[in-house]
N, C-alpha and C positions, 0 to 999 in steps of 0.2 A: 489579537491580530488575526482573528479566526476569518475574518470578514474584510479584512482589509485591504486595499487598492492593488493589485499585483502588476509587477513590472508587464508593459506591453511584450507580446512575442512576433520579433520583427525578422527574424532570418531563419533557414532551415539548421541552423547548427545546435546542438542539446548537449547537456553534459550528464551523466548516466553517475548516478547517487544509489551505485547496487544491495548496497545494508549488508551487517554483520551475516544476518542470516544466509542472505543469497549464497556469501563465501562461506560460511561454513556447512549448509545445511542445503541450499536451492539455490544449486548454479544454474540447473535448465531454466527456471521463474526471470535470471538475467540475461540467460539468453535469448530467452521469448520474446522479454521487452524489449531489448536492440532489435530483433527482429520484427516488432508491430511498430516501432519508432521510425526503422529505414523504409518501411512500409506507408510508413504516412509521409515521407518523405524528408527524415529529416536524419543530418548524417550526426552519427555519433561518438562522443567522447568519451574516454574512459579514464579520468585525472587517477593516476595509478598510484599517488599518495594515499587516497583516501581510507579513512579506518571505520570510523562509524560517528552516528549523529549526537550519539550523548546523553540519550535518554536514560541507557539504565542506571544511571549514576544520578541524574535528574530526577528519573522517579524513588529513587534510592534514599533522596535527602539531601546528597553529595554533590551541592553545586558548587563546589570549588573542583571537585576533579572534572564536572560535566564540561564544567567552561574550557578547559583545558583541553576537551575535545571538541567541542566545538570552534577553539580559535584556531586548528586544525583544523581542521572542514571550511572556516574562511582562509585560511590561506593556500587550501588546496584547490577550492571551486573558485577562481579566481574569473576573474573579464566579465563581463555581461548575456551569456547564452544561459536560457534556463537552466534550471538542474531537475531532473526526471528524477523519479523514486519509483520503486515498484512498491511502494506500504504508504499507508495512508499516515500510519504511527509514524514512522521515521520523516513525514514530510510537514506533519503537527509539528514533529519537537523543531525542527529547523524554524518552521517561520509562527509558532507561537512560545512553544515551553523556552526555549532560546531565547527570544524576547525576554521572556519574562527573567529569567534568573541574570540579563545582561543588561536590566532599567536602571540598575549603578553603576555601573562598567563606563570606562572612559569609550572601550571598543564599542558599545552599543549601534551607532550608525553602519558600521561595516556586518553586524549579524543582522542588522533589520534589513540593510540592501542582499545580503545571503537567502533572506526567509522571502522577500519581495520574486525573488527568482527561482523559488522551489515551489514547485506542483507534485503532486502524485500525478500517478501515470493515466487514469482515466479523466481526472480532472484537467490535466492539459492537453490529452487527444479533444475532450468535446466542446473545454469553456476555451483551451488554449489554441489550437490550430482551427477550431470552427468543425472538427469531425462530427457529422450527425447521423450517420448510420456505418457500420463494418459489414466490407462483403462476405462471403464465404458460406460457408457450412457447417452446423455445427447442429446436430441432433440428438438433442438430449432435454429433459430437464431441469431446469437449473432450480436451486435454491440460491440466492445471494445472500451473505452475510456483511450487516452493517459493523464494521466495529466502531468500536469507543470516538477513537482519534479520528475519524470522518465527521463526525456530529458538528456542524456549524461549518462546512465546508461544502464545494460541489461535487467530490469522491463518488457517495452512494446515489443519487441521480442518473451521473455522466454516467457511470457503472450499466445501470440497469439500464440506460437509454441504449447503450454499446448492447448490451445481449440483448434486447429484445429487436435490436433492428438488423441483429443476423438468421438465417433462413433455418429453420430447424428447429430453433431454440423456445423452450417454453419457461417463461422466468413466474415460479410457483411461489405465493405466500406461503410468510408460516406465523404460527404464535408469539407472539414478544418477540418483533424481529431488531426491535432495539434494545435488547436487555444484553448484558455484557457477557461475552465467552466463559468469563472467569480467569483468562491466561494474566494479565496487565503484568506483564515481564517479571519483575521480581517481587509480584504482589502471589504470582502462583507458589512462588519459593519459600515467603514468608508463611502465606497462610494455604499450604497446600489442599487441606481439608475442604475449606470454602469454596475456591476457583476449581475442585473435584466436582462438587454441588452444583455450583453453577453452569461448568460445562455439559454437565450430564444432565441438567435440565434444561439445555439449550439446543443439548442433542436431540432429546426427544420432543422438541418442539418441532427441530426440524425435518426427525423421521416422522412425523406427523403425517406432512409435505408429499411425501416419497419421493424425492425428489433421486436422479439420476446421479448427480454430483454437486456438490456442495461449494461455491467458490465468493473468495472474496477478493478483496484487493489488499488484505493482510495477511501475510503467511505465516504470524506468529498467531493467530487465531486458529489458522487452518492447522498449524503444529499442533493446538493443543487440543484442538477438536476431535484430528486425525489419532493422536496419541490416544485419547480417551477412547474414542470408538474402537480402536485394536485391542486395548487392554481388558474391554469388555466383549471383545470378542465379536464383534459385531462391525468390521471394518464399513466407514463410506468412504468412496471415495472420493478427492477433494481437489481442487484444481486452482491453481492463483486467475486473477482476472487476466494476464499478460498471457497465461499460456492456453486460456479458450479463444483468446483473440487469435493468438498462432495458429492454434490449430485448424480454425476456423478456414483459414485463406490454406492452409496444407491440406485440406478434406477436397478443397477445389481447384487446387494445382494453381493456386495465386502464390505460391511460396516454395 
């Protein structure tokens, strides 16, 4: 369903799908994005049931407890207004890995219209509201990192299209900029060794770059990138896409 038909977006109202991490780890990352959302003009919700989308249970194996969150998440993003994410991962598993483990499921129709109506957040600022360039300022070099869960959606385009059409901004190649963090949620916990390896070769692709700050539209990427660069003593630092857009319009007293 990587590719497939997503519900029209007809009104300014959104519904705000802030992920495990946001609460427990980057509440500023959910504050930014209400703040680039009301910015783009669109008012937002905050369905205060919500827990999480279900993946790590999904990548885990464990699609019988996954479903269980997820029949969650459809009873709590209820009506017809998009659902905004700030991660790219957490807006895959809604409207594809959810599919996928829900193609027996009598509930299937109700998760495919849930996934119809999830965007990530760069993806419905530029393919969803029609955003083609952000104002402000923001001076710096950016590296952008693709992750995984973006691949066969419009996430890493809109992304790149967003920073490079703010004033400041230099958006730098690097090496293998599609090869995988190494985090994949409980894939770093299973085989910690590997997703060490792989981060750290991913790191130095990107210090290649030299880039100013390092941003994606996944902050479990940026966690583990962030994490490995401190442990090696060599901090970068890292920024989610929602919060160079904020700060962007705060450098020029638009916010």
């Amino acid at each position: 369903m990587l590719n497939a038909e997503r519900s029209a977006v007809t009104g300014p109202r959104v519904q705000l799908m802030a992920t495990c991490l946001c609460d427990a780890f980057y509440d500023d990352m959910a504050r930014a994005t209400v703040e680039v959302l009301e910015h783009a003009g669109c008012a937002v919700e905050f369905p205060e049931a919500q827990t999480c989308c279900g993946q790590p249970a999904f990548n885990g194996g464990d699609w019988a407890a996954s479903r269980k969150v997820v029949r969650h998440a459809v009873r709590t993003f209820t009506g017809d207004a998009p659902v905004v994410v700030p991660s790219g991962s957490c807006a895959a598993m809604m409207f594809h890995g959810a599919v996928l483990e829900f193609e027996k499921e009598p509930d299937l129709p109700a998760v495919e219209s849930l996934g119809r109506r999830t965007w990530e957040l760069a993806d419905f600022l530029v393919n969803g509201l029609g955003v083609k360039a952000w104002p402000g300022r923001y001076d710096a070099k950016i590296a952008f990192h693709r992750s995984c869960h973006t691949r066969g959606t419009g996430t890493a385009a809109a992304a790149v299209q967003l920073l490079r059409s703010i004033a400041g901004v230099t958006v730098v190649e690097f090496g293998e900029a599609e090869q995988c963090c190494g985090f994949g949620g409980t894939f770093s916990v299973a085989f910690p060794k590997i997703s060490t390896a792989m981060g750290t070769l991913k790191l130095d692709h990107v210090r290649a770059a030299q880039p100013d700050v390092l941003v994606s539209a996944d902050m479990s990427c940026l966690m583990h990138m962030g994490g490995l660069a401190d442990k090696a003593h060599a901090p970068m630092k890292t920024q989610h896409l929602a919060q160079v857009l904020r700060d962007a319009l705060k450098n020029s007293g638009l916010l």
